[in-house]
C-alpha positions, 0 to 999 in steps of 0.5 A: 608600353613598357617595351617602347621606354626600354626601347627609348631609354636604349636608343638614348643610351646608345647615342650617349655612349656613341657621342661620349665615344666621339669625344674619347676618341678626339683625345685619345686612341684605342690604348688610351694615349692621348692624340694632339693632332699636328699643325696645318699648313706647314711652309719652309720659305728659303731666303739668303742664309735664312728660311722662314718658316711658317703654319696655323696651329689646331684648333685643339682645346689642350694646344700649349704650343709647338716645338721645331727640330732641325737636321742637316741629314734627314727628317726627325721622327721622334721629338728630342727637345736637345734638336729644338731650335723653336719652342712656343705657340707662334706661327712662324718663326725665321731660321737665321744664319744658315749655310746657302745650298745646303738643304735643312729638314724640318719637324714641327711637333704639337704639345699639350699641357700634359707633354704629349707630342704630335706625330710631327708635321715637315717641310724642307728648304735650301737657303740661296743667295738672290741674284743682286744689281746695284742700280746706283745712278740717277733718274728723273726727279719725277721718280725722286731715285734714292737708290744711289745717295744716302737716305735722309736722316728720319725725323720718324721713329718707329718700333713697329713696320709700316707699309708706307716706311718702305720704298719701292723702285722699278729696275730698267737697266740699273737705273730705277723709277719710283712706283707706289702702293695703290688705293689698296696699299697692294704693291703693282708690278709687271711681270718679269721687271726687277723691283728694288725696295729700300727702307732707312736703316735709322727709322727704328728706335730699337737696334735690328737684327734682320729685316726680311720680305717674303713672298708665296714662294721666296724669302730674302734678306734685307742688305744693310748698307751703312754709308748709305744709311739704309737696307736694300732688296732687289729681286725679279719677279716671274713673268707669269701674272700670279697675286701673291702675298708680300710679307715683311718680317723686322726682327729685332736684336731683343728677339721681338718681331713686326711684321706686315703684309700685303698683296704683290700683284703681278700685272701681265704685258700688254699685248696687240692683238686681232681677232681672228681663226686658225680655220681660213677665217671662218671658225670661231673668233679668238684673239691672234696676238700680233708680233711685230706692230709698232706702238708710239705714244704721244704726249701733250707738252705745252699744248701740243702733241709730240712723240714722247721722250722714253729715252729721259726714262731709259726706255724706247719709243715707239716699241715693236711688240714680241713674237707673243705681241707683247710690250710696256711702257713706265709712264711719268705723270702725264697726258698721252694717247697711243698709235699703233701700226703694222703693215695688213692692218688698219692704223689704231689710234687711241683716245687721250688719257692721263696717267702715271706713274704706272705701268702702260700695258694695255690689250689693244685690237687692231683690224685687219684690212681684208677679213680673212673670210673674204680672202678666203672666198675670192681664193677659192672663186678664182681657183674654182675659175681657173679650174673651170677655164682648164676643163672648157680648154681641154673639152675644146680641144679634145674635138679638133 
């Protein structure tokens, strides 16, 4: 008996002295220094003469905050508070008035209450000015164009940002078209457009030093232009269909910050396909993207259907589609249906549907007019007749 509570009382101590090992070790190494681990998610977005810099502080239980040096050379091993450019407990921080294509290294270092510094965590970014137009003309007052006239004085003033304080406007052709957040304030766009935002510069009751918006990859600079009593920002958007969060970021000349977020949705074209095989029509279906199909829309004006007018909204119609199918349409408010045409199919006629303002691209399957299989079968009985007649021609006159 005596045995067995010497053996418990070891197994108890050994797990006591195992766990307080665990928890020595968290805090301190083998000599007896303190460990503070580093940041997560450490990003260097660049913008036009900016980077914005971001990350999620540890889940340390002696965190104080975290200190960002800056180099035009290299990366900085060892802390030196004389290269510090940021120091608090923050999770982003916006580099501001930085030379375009030079590229800026970065190490963000954790501390503790007791001024002991992380190994340091880096990133690096090379700030480029985004590529701007200047869709200064005017477009149908049913997307009420703003982009080239002074924006309205605000009646509204605001210390903090909005969403819905923003103006988004889709670029064709330096003419733009206004489109809205959806039910989910998520801002939709297609891929590969050009989108214009907008937001009065007179809004805010506190003077600003800068307005930024960033994505998952990018960050740019808001344009103040004064006589038009607004800042501005046009960029392009990929082409491929990707979600990404959409950040705005208003620092103030009193060094507080606002910021927002959202989601940027990217949409994909719409595409004409059929679903047919690579193997004579008869392996497995898939959809073959159909280059080269005609699609009109047709509106209902005044109770009659009639071929609608792109033209009003600098697009045109009927669209032929690309070599990978594809095509778009920006609708007005309005009821419509859609025809699609190619030679070899059948005519695709949709039913009537309301829609606008909002991208029209949806996945439309046109039918062949002969199934490939059926081609393929008559191919071959002919081939295997002509074949047949050859052979019953050359035996007959192998006899004479």
């Amino acid at each position: 008996m005596k045995n067995f509570f010497a053996l418990i009382t070891l197994v108890i101590l050994s797990f006591a002295i195992g766990l307080n090992s665990i928890v020595f070790a968290y805090s301190v190494d083998s000599s007896g220094s303190e460990l503070v681990p580093n940041v997560l998610d450490f990003r260097a977005i660049p913008g036009d003469k900016h980077v914005s810099l971001s990350w999620s502080n540890p889940n340390y239980f002696d965190f104080s905050g975290v200190s960002i040096l800056r180099s035009e050379s290299a990366y900085i091993s060892t802390y030196d508070p004389g290269q510090s450019i940021y120091q608090g407990s923050d999770k982003s921080y916006i580099d501001l008035e930085l030379t375009n294509d030079k590229t800026y290294y970065y190490t963000i270092f954790v501390y503790s209450s007791s001024g002991v510094y992380s190994s340091g965590s880096i990133a690096k970014a090379v700030p480029r000015l985004p590529s701007i137009t200047e869709p200064y003309q005017r477009a149908p007052s049913d997307f009420l164009d703003t982009s080239g006239e002074r924006a309205p004085l605000s009646t509204k003033k605001i210390d903090k940002l909005a969403l819905s304080d923003f103006y988004y406007y889709l670029v064709l052709d330096k003419k733009v078209l206004e489109i809205g957040l959806n039910d989910s304030d998520e801002l939709h766009v297609v891929g590969g457009s050009t989108t214009l935002i907008e937001i009065p510069s007179d809004i805010f009751i506190k003077p600003v030093n800068v307005i930024s918006v960033s994505t998952d990859e990018s960050s740019y600079l808001m344009t103040l232009i004064p006589d038009k009593n607004k800042y501005q920002l046009v960029v392009s958007t990929p082409k491929n269909p990707d979600d990404s969060e959409l950040r705005f970021v208003a620092v103030f000349k009193d060094k507080s910050i606002s910021d927002i977020k959202t989601k940027l949705i990217i949409d994909p074209q719409g595409y004409v396909y059929f679903a047919g095989s690579n193997f004579f029509g008869f392996g497995k279906k898939q959809e073959m993207r159909v280059e080269g199909a005609k699609i009109t829309l047709y509106q209902k004006e005044d109770n009659k259907w009639e071929v609608w007018n792109a033209e009003k909204y600098f697009q045109q119609n009927p669209q032929l589609t690309d070599a990978s199918g594809e095509y778009a349409y920006f609708l007005p408010r309005g009821e419509y249906y859609v025809e699609v045409n190619k030679t070899g199919f059948r005519k695709y006629k949709s039913d009537p549907f309301d829609a606008g303002p909002e991208i029209f691209n949806r996945q439309i399957e046109i039918s062949p007019l002969v199934d490939l299989p059926v081609i393929t079968v008559m191919v071959i009985i002919v081939i295997s007749l002509f074949i047949f007649w050859i052979m019953r021609w050359k035996k007959s006159n192998s006899k004479v």
